[in-house]
KEMIDREN-88759 format. One record per residue (C-alpha): x, y, z; residue in three letters. Coordinates in steps of 0.2 Angstrom, whole numbers, padded with zeros to 4 digits, always signed. Example, Ala and Ser with C-alpha at 12.3 -4.5 7.8 and 13.67 -1.06 7.14 Angstrom:
KEMIDREN-88759
+0062-0022+0039Ala
+0068-0005+0036Ser
end
This chain:
KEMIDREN-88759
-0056+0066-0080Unk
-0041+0057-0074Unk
-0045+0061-0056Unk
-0063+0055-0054Unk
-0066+0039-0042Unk
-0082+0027-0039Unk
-0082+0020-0022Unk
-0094+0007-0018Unk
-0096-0003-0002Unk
-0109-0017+0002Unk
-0109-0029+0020Unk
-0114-0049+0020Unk
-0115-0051+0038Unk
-0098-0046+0044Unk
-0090-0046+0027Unk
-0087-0031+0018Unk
-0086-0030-0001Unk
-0076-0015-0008Unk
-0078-0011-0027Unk
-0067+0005-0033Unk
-0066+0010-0050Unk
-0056+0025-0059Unk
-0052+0027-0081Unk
-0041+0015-0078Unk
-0042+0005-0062Unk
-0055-0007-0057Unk
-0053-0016-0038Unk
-0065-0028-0029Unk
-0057-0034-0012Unk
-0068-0043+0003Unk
-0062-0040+0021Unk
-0067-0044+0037Unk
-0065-0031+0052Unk
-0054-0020+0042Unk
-0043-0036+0037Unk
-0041-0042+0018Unk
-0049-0058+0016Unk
-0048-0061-0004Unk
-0047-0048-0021Unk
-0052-0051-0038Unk
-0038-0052-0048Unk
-0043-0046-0066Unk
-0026-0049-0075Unk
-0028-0069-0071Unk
-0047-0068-0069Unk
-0049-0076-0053Unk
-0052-0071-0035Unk
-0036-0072-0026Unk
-0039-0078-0007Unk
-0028-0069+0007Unk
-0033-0076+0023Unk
-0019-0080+0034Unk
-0015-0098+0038Unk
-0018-0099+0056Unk
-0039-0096+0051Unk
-0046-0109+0051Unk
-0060-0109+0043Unk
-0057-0111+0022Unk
-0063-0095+0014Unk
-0068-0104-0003Unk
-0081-0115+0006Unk
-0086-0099+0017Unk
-0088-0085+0004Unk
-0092-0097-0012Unk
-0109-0092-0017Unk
-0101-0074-0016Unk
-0082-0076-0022Unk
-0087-0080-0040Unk
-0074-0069-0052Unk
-0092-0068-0063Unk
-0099-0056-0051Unk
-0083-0049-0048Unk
-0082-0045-0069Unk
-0100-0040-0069Unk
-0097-0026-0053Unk
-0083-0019-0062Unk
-0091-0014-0078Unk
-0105-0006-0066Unk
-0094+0003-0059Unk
-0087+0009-0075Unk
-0105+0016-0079Unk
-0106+0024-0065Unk
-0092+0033-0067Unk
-0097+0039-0083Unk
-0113+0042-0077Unk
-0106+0054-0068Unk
-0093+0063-0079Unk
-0105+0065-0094Unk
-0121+0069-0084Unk
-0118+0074-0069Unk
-0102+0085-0072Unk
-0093+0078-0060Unk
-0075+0086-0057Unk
-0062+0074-0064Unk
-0045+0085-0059Unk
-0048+0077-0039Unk
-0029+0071-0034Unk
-0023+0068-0014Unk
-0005+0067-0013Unk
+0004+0051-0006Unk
+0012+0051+0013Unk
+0026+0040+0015Unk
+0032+0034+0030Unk
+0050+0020+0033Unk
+0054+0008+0045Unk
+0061-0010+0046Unk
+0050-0027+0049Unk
+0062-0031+0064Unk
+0075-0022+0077Unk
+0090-0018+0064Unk
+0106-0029+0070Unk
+0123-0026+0062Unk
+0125-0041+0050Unk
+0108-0048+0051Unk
+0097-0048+0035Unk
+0082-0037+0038Unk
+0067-0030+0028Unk
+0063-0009+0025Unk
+0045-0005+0022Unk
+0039+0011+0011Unk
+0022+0013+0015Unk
+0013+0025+0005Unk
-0005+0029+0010Unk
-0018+0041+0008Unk
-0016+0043-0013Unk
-0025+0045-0029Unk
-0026+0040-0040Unk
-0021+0023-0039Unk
-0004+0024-0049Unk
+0012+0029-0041Unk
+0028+0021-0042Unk
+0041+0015-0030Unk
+0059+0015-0029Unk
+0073+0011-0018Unk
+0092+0017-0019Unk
+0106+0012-0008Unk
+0119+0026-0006Unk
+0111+0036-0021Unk
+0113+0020-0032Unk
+0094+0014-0036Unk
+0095-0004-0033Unk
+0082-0018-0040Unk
+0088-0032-0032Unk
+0076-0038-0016Unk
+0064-0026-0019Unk
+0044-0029-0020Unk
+0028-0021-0023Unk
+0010-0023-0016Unk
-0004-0020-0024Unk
-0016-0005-0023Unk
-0028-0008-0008Unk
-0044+0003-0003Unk
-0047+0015+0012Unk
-0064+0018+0018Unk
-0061+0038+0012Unk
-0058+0032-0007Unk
-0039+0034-0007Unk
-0026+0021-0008Unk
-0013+0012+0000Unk
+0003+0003-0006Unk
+0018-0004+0001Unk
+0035-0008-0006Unk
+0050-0019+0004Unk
+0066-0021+0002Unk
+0078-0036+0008Unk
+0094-0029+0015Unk
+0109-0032+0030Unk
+0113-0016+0039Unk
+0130-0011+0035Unk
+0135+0006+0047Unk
+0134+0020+0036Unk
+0124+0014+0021Unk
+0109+0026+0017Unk
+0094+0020+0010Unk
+0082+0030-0001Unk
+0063+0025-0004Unk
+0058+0039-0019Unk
+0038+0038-0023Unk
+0031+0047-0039Unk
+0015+0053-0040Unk
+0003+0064-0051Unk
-0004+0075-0034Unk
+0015+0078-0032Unk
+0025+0091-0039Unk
+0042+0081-0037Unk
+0048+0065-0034Unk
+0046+0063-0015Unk
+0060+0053-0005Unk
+0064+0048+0013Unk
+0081+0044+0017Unk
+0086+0032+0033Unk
+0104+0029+0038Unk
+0108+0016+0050Unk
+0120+0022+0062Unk
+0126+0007+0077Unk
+0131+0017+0092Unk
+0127+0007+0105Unk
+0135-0011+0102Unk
+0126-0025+0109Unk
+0108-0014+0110Unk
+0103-0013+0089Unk
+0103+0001+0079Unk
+0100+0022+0080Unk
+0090+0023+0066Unk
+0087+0040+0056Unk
+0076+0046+0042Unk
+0072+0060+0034Unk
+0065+0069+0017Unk
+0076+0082+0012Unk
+0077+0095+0026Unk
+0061+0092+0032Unk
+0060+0077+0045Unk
+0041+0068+0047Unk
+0033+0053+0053Unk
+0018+0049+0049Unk
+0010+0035+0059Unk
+0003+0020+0052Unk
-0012+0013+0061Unk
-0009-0006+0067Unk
-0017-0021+0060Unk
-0016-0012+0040Unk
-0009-0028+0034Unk
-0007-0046+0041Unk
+0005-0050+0048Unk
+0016-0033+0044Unk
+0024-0027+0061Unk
+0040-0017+0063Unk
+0047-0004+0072Unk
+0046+0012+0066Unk
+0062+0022+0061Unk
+0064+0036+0077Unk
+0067+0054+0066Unk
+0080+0067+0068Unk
+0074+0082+0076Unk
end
């Protein structure tokens, strides 16, 4: 079945190896206290370090006898056995599907004609395929726009994170639209920047459709990602 997930967790002292695995999706990603410290890149086959660099210790030297994309190849097609394991002989249910929540904010306090960054975090999701897309006034735009990768929670859903690059501009509405299977429509948030207090930032606003949510995004998710969060209409 499309929905079925293997999710596998092993320690080495305080690091934490994660190997996740669904029909088509195969992740390996080591952390250390809830932080990403490398991931096995199967597309390049090589084990992509993340550590930020203000640590100081090299995590090649650190985790070498560990880190080798070998072992990485060789947990992934366990995992896939597993999995299969479980679909043919133990039946298990393969139609499991958990919705995405999606949450906007910008990196930094939105000024008037300073160049900022939005972020679409989507949490909470499988499988591990969505898709991301921003528009500006209704018109979807491409340009300054990224993507994450998919990256494990402890409860065996996902989490993913798309940015855009953009300079707020008083009554431009930005749209972030994410697609999933779980969902039975395109789900979007809107936020409109609106500068009624010169000199103090932005009012910002969001909302998704005529419902209005927030959901909160625990801190320390990503290196290094802070922002403050949009304030919602009530």
């Amino acid at each position: 079945g499309q929905g079925t997930r293997i999710f596998i967790s092993c320690f080495l002292v305080d690091t934490k190896i994660t190997v996740s695995c669904s029909p088509d999706t195969d992740l390996e990603v080591w952390t250390d206290n809830g932080n990403e410290i490398a991931y096995a890149d199967y597309v390049r086959q090589e084990i992509v370090y993340t550590v930020p660099k203000f640590i100081l210790l090299d995590p090649k030297m650190v985790l070498k006898n560990f880190t080798k994309y070998k072992y990485s190849k060789r947990d992934a097609e366990e995992c896939q056995r597993i999995l299969a394991y479980f679909k043919e002989d133990v039946k298990y249910p393969g139609d499991i599907e958990d919705p995405p929540q999606t949450v906007i904010y910008s990196a930094d306090e939105v000024l008037q004609g300073e160049e900022n960054t939005l972020i679409c975090f989507v949490d909470q999701f499988f499988p591990p395929n969505i898709r991301v897309h921003w528009t500006k006034n209704g018109i979807e735009v491409s340009e300054g726009v990224s993507l994450s990768r998919y990256y494990p929670n402890e409860d065996a859903t996902f989490r993913q994170l798309s940015t855009l690059t953009f300079t707020p501009k008083e009554g431009d509405i930005y749209g972030c639209t994410v697609e999933h299977s779980a969902l039975d429509r395109p789900k979007t948030i809107f936020l409109e920047v609106e500068f009624s207090h010169p000199g103090v930032g932005a009012d910002v606003f969001c909302g998704v459709g005529l419902t209005v949510a927030l959901f909160g995004v625990a801190s320390g998710v990503f290196w290094g990602v802070r922002g403050r969060y949009a304030t919602p209409v009530l």
